[in-house]
VOTI-304957 format. One line per 4 residues: for each residue x, y, z of N, C-alpha, C. Coordinates in steps of 0.001 Angstrom, whole numbers, plus 500000, padded with zeros to 6 digits. Layout:
BEGIN
X/Y/Z/X/Y/Z/X/Y/Z  ...
This chain:
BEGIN
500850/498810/500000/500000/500000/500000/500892/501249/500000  500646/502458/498827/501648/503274/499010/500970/504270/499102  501160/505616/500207/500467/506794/500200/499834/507803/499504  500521/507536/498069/500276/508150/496775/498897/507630/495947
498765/505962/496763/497338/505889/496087/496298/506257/497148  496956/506113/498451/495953/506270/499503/495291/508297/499484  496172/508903/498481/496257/510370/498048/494463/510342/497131  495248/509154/496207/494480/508879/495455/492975/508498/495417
492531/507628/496164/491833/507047/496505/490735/508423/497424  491249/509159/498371/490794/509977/498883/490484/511013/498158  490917/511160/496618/490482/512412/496313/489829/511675/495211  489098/510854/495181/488037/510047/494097/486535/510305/495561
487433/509992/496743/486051/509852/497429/485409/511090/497443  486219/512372/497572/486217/514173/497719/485380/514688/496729  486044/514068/495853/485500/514459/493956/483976/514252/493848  484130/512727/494248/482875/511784/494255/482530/511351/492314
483940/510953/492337/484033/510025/490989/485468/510281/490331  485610/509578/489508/487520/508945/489299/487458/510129/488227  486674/510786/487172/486655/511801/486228/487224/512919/486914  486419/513924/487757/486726/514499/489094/488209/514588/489363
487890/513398/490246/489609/513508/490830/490480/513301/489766  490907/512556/488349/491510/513306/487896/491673/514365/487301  490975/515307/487313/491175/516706/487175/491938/517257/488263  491617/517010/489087/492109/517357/490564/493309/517260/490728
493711/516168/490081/495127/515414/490398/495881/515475/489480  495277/516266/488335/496352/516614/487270/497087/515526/486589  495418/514555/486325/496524/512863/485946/494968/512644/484840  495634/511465/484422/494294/511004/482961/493550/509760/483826
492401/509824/483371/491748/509314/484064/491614/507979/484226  492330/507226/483010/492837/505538/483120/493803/504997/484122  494587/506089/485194/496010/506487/485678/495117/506038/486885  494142/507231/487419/493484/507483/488443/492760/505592/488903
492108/505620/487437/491907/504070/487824/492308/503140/487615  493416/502914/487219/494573/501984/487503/495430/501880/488895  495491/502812/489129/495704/503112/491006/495038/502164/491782  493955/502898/491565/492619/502109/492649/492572/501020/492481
492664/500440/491267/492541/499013/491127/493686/498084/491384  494878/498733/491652/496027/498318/492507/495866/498565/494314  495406/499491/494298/494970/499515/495546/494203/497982/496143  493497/497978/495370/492570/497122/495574/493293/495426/495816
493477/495726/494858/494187/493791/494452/494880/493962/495598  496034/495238/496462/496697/494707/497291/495920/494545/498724  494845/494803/498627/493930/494652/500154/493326/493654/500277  493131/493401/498816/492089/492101/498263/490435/492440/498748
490477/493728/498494/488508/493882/498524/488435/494893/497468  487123/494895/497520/486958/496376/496071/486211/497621/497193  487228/498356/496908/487053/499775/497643/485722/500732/497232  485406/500256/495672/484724/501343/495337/483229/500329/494896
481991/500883/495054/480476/499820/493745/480542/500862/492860  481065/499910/492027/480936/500700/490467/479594/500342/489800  478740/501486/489317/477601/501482/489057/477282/502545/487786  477632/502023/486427/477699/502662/485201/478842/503152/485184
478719/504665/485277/480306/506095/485451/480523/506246/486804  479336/505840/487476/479436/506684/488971/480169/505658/489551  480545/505959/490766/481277/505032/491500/480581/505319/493264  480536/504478/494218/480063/504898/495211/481198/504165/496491
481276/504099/497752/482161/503738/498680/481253/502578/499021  482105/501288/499167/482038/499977/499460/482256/499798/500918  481442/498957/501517/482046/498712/502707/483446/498687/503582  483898/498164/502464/485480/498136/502709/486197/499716/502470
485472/500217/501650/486016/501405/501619/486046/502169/502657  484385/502789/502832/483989/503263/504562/485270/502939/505588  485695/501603/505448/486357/501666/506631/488381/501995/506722  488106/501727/504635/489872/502508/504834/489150/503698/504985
488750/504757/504747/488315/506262/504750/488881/506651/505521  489174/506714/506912/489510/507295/508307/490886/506564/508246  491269/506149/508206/492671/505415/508355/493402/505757/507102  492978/506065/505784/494023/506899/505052/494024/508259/505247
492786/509399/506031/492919/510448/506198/493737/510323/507191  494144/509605/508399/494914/509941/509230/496472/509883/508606  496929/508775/508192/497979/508619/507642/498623/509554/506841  497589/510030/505735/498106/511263/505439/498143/512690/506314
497333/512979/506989/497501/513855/507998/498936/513975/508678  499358/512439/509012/500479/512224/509673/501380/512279/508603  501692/512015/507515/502801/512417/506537/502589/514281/506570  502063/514774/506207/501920/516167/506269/502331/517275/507679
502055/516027/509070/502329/516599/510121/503770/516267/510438  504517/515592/509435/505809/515073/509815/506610/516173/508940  506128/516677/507944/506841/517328/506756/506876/518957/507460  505596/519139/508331/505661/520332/509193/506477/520498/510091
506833/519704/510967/507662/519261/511844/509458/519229/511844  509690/518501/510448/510700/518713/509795/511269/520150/509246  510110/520752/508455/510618/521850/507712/510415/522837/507945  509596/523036/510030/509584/524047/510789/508061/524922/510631
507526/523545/510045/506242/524530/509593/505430/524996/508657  505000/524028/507776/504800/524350/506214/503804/525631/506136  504091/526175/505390/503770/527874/504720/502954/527312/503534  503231/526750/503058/502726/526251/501334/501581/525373/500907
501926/524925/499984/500342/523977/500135/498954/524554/499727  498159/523639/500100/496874/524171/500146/496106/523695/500935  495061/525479/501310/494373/525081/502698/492648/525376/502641  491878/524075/502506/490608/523750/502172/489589/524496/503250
489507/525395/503024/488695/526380/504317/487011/526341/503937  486204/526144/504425/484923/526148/504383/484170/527247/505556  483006/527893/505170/482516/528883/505781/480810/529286/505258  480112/529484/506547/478471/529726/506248/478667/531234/504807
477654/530658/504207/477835/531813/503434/477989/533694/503838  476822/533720/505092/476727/535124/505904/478008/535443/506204  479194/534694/506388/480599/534680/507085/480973/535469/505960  481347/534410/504708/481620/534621/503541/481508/535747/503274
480330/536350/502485/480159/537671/502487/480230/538695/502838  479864/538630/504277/480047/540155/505101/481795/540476/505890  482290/539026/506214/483387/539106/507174/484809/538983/506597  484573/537924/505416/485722/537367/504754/486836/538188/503612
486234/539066/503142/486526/539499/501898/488228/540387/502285  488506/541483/502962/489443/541626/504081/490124/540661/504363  490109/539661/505138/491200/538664/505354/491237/537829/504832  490750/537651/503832/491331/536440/502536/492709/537910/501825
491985/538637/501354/492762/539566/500487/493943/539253/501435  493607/539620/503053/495822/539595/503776/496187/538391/503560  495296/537402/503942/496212/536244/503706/496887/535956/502351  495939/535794/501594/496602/536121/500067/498049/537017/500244
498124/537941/500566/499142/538907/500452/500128/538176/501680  499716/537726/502474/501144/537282/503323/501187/535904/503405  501365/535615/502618/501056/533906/502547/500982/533567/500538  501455/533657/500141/501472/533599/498869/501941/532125/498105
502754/531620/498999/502813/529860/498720/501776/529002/499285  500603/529449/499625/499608/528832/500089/497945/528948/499362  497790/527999/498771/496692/528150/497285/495164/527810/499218  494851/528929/498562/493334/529199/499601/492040/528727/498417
491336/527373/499436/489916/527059/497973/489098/527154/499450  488206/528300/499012/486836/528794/500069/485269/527948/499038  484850/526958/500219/483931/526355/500235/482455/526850/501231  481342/527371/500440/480167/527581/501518/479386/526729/501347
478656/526402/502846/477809/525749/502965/476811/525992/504609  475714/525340/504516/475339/525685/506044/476251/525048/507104  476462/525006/508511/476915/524954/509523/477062/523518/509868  475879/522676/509679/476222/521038/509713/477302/520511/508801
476190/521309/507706/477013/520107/506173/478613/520464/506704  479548/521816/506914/480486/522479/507139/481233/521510/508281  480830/521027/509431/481452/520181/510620/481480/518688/509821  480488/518529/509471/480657/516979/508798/481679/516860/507673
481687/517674/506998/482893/518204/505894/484291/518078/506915  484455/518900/507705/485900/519095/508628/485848/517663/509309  485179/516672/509617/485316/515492/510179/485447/514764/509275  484775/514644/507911/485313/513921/507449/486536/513854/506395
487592/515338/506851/488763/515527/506135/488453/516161/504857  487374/516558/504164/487286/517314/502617/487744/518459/503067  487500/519436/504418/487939/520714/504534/488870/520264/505743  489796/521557/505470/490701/521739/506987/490389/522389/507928
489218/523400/507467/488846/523782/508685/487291/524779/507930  486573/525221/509548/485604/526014/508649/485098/526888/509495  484114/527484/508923/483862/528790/510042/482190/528685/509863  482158/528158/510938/480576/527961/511558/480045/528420/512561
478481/528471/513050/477674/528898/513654/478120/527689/515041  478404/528713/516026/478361/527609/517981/477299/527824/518456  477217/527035/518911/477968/526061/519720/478999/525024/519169  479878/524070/518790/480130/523217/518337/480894/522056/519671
480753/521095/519479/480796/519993/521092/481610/519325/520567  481810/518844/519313/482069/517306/518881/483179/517099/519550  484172/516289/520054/485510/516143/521093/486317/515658/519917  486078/515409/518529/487476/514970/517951/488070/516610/517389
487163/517841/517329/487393/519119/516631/487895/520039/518013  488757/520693/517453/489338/522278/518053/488432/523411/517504  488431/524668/518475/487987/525408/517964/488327/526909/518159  488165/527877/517770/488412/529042/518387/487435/530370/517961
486638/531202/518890/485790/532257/518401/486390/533157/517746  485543/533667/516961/486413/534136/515695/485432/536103/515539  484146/535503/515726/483053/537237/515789/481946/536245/516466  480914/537775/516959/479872/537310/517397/479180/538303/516781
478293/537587/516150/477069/538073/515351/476282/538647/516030  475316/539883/515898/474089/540710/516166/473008/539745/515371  472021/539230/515705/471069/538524/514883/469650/539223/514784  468964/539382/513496/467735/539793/513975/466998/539208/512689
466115/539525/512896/464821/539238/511983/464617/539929/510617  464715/540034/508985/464509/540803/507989/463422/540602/507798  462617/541523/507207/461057/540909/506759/460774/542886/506169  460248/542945/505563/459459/543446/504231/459469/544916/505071
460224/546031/504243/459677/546967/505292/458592/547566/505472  457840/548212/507291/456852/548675/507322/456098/547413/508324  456668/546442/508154/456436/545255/509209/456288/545771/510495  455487/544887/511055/455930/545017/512107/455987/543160/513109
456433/543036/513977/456659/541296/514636/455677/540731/514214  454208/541361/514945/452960/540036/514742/452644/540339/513016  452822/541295/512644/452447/540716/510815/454125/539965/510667  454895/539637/510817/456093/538993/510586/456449/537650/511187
455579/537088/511927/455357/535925/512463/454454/534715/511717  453825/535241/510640/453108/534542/510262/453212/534393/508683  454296/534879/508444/454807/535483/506444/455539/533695/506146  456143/534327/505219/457066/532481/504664/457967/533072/505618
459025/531765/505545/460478/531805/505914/461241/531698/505149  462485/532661/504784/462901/532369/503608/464763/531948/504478  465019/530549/503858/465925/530183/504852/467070/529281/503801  467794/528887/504399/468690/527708/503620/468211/526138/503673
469058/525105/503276/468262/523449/503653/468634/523473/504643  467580/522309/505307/468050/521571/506474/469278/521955/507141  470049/522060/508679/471091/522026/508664/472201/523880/508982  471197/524707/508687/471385/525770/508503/471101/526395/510147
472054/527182/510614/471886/527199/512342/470749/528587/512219  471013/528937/511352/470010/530538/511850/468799/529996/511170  468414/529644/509990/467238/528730/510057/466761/528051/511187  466982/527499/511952/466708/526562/512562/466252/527334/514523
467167/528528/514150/466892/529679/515133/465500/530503/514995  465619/530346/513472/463757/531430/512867/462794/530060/513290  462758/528744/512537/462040/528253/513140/461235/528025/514904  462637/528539/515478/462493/527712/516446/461665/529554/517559
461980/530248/516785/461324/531650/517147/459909/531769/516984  459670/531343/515972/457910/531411/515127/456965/530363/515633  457412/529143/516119/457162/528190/517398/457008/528604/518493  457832/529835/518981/457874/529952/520626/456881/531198/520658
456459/532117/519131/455508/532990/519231/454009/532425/519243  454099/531626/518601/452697/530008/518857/452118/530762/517214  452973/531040/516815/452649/531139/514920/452803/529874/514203  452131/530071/512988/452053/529328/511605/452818/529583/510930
454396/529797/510681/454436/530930/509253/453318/530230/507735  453523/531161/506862/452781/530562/505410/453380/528649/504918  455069/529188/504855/455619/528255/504528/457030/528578/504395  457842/527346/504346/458748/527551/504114/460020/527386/502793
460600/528480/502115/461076/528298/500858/462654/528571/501371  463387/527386/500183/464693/526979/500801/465165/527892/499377  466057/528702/499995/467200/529438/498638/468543/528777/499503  469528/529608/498263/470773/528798/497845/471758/529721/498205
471114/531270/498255/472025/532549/498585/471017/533262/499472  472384/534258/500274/471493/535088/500652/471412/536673/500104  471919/536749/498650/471552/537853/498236/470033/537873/497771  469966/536419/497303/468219/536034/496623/467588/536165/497508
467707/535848/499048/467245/535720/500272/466883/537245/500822  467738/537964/500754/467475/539575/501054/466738/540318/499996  467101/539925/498587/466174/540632/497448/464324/539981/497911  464577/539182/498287/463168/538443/497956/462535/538952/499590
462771/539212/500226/462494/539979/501304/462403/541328/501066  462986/542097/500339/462769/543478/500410/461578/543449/499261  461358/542603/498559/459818/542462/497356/459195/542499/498439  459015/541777/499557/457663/541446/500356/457544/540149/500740
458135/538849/500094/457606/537765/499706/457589/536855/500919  458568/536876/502156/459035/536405/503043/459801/537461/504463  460088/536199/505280/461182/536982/506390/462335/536025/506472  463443/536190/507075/464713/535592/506961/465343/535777/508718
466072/535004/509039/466908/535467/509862/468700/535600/509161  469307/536350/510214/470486/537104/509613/471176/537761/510141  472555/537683/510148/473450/538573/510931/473245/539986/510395  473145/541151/511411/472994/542058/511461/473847/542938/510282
475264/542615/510641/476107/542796/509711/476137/542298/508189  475566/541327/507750/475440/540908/506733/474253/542042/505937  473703/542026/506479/472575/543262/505598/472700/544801/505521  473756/544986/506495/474196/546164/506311/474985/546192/505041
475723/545375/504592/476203/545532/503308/475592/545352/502343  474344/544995/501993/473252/544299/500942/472875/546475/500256  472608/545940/498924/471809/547354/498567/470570/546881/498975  470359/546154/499204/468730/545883/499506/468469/546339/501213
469199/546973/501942/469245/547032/503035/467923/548455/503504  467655/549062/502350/466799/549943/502810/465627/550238/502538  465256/548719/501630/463577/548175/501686/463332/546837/502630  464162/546912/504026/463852/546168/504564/464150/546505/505951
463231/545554/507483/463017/546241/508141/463839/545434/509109  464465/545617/510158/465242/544968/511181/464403/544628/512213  463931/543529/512699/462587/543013/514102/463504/542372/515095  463498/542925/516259/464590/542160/517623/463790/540568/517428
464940/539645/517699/464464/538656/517925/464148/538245/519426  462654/538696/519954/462222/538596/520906/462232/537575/521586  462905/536685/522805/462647/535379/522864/463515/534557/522990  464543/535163/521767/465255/534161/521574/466729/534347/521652
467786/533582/521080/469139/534256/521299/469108/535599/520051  469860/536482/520781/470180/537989/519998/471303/537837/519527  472469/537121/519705/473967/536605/518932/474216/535530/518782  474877/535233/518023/475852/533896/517509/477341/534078/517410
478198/533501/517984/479181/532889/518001/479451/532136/516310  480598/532854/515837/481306/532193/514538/482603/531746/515041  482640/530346/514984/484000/529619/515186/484569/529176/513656  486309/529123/514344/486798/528446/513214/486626/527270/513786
486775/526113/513681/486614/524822/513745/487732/523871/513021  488595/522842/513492/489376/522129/512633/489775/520996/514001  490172/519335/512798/490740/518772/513511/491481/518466/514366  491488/518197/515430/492419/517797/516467/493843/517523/515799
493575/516388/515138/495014/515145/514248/495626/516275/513547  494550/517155/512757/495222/518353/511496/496148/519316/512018  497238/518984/510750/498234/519959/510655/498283/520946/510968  498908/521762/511593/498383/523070/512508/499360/524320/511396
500260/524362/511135/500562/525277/510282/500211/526778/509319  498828/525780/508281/498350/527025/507931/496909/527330/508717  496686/526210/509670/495478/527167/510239/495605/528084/510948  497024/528054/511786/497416/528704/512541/497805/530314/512232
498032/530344/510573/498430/531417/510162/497088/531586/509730  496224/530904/509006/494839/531949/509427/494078/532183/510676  494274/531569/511522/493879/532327/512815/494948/533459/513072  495933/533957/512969/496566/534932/512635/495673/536050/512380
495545/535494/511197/494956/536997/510027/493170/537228/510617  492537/536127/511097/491320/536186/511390/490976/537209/512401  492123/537299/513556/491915/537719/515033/492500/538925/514251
């Protein structure tokens, strides 16, 4: 078994198909699966159910998964160790989109600028999908909504959000308790905060419609169509910020906590230099 396929193998699972990862890997795609299929013969199970083009994780796979992310972790934490600290590389950062937008734009630009051997790929998503991502090694780290508990992750506060209520201006709470919700999927912490607000007012909302952004999310609120929850700061930067109305969230929590979040096992190097630039 050599680390280069166990490289391999992990970035077919990332990709989520051998086409994918070789792009990724800067290799042809007969290469990618010729690997695996050496992989394979030397374990003697089939890592992957091949099913047409797609490929999916085999039992046997599931269970190398965690045991080649560590291994490589540990080659990477040895090369840090050795060479005082790797600067270079690349560092898989994931972050709620509200982060993204309102907080990020500033310290990506420094890091970029002081850190220039280090290729930065920014991934958004809501706050679950984001921890399950950092556990299961696709990101190195991410910047999510806390609380976060899990005991295999580190963490460190990074801002605390002002939270309030958007909804149509001219609103007022009880006409805003009972409108749509306009929120992210499943999984989404300030979603799950509006729900859990419009419950404790003993409301109905209309319904609930899942968007993908929250610029669509703030435009479609300042039409009328819905209410949203949202860092305070995030809508201050929106042009849409002044057909829409700010409602205390009565009830409920008024801030959030944004952590960075990253593995225990993970290489500490470049997170360390973006917690740097973050604080």
């Amino acid at each position: 078994m050599e680390l280069s396929d166990l490289l391999i193998f992990r970035t077919v699972v990332e990709a989520g198909g051998v086409t994918r990862a070789a792009n990724r890997l800067n290799r042809v795609q007969s290469n990618v699966t010729a690997r695996i299929r050496k992989l394979e013969e030397d374990l003697g199970v089939e890592l992957f159910s091949r099913q047409g083009r797609g490929v999916t994780l085999a039992p046997a796979g599931s269970l190398l998964l965690p045991y080649a992310e560590r291994l490589l972790e540990l080659v990477e934490e040895a090369r840090e160790a050795v060479g005082g600290g790797s600067l270079s590389g690349v560092l898989r950062l994931g972050s709620m989109e509200s982060t993204a937008a309102a907080r990020l734009p500033a310290p990506l630009a420094e890091f970029h600028r002081r850190y220039p051997q280090i290729t930065l790929e920014l991934h958004t998503d809501p706050t679950l999908q984001l921890v399950n991502q950092v556990l299961q090694g696709s990101l190195d780290a991410a910047l999510v909504a806390g609380p976060v508990t899990d005991p295999r992750l580190d963490s460190r506060g990074i801002y605390v959000e002002e939270l309030v209520v958007a909804a149509p201006a001219g609103l007022d709470l009880a006409q805003a308790r009972t409108m749509t919700l306009l929120a992210f999927q499943a999984g989404c912490s300030y979603r799950h905060l509006l729900e859990n607000w419009v419950r404790a007012q003993g409301a109905v909302p209309d319904r609930v419609v899942e968007m993908a952004s929250y610029h669509a999310m703030l435009g479609c609120v300042a039409a009328g169509m819905g209410i949203s929850l949202l860092p305070k700061s995030l809508i201050e930067t929106s042009p849409a910020r002044f057909s829409i109305s700010l409602l205390p969230l009565e009830g409920g929590p008024t801030t959030a906590e944004t952590l960075l979040i990253w593995r225990k096992s993970a290489p500490r190097a470049r997170i360390e230099a973006l917690l740097q630039v973050l604080a």
